[in-house]
C-alpha positions in Angstrom: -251.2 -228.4 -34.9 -252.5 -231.8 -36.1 -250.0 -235.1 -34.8 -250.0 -237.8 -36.7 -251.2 -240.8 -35.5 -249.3 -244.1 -34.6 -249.5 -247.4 -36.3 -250.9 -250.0 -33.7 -248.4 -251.7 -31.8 -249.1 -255.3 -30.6 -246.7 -257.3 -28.8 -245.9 -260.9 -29.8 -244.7 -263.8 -28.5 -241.1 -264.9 -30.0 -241.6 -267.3 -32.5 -240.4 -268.4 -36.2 -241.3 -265.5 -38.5 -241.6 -265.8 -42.2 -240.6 -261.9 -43.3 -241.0 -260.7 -46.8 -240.5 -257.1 -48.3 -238.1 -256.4 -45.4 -235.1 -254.9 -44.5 -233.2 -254.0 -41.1 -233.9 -250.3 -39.4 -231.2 -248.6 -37.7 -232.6 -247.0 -35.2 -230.1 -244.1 -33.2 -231.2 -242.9 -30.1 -228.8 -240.4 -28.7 -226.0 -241.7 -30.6 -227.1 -245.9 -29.5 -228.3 -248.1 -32.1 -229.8 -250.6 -32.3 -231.1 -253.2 -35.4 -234.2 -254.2 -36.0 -235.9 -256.4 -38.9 -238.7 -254.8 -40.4 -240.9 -255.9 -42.8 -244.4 -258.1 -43.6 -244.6 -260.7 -41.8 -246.5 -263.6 -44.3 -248.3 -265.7 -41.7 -250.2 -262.7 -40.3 -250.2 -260.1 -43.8 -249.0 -257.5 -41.3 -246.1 -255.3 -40.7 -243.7 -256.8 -38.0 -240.6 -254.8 -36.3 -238.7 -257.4 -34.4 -236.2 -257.1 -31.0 -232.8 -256.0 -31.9 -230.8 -258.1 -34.0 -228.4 -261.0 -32.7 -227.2 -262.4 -35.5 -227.7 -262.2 -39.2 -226.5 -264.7 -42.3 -227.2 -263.3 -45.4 -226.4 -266.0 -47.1 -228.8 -268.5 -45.6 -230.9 -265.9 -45.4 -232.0 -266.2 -41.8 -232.1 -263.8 -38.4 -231.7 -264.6 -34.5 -232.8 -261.3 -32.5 -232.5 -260.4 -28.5 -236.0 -262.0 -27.8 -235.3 -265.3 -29.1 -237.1 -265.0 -32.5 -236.1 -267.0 -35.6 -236.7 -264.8 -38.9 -236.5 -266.5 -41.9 -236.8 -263.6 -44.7 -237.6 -265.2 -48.1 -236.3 -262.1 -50.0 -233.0 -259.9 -50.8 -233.5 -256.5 -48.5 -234.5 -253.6 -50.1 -237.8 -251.7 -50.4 -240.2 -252.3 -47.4 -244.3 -253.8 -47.8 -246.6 -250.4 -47.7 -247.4 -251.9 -44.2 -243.8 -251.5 -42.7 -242.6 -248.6 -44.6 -245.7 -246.8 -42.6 -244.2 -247.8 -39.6 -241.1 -246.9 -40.9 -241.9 -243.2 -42.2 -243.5 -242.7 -38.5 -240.2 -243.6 -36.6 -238.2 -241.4 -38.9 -239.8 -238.4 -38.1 -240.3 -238.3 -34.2 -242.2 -235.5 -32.1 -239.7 -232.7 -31.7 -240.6 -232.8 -27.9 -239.2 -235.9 -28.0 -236.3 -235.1 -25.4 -233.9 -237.5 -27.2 -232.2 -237.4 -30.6 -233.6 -240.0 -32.6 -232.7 -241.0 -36.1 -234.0 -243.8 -38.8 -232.4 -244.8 -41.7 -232.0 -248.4 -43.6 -228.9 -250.9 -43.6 -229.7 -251.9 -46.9 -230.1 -250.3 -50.3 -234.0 -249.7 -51.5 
């Protein structure tokens, strides 16, 4: 049995994020959820998955989330960068000995 292997993981300090090609992840683990921005982050061209989200105004287009981060995200929500839907794909489908129920899915249309 071959397990796939995770993208890297590095935490960041809270900051003001420029996010492109994003949208937000629900993520449901044993019925909790939580939302998360996801998407590339422009200052670093990487993927970036933020802390769950506080607040979120479409209209201005801007995000507050749990850690104090200020996302500004400089397109509509839809289809996520190549970068986060990797990160994506591997937090929809968890290891089955997991011990907790765990699904993925998008808030916003792709």
């Amino acid at each position: 049995m071959r397990m796939k292997k995770a993208p890297a993981i590095h935490l960041v300090p809270p900051g003001h994020i420029v996010l492109s090609e994003w949208n937000i992840v629900i993520i449901k683990i044993d019925g909790i959820a939580y939302e998360k921005f996801l998407g590339l982050d422009v200052n670093t061209n990487e993927y970036r998955i933020s802390s769950p989200v506080e607040e979120y105004d479409a209209e201005n287009r801007i995000g507050y989330t749990a850690s104090g981060s200020v996302y500004q995200l400089v397109d509509e929500p839809g289809s996520l960068h190549s970068k986060a839907q990797e990160v994506y794909d591997f937090m929809a489908n968890p290891p089955e000995d997991l011990g907790k129920e765990v699904k993925v899915s998008l808030k916003f249309p792709v």
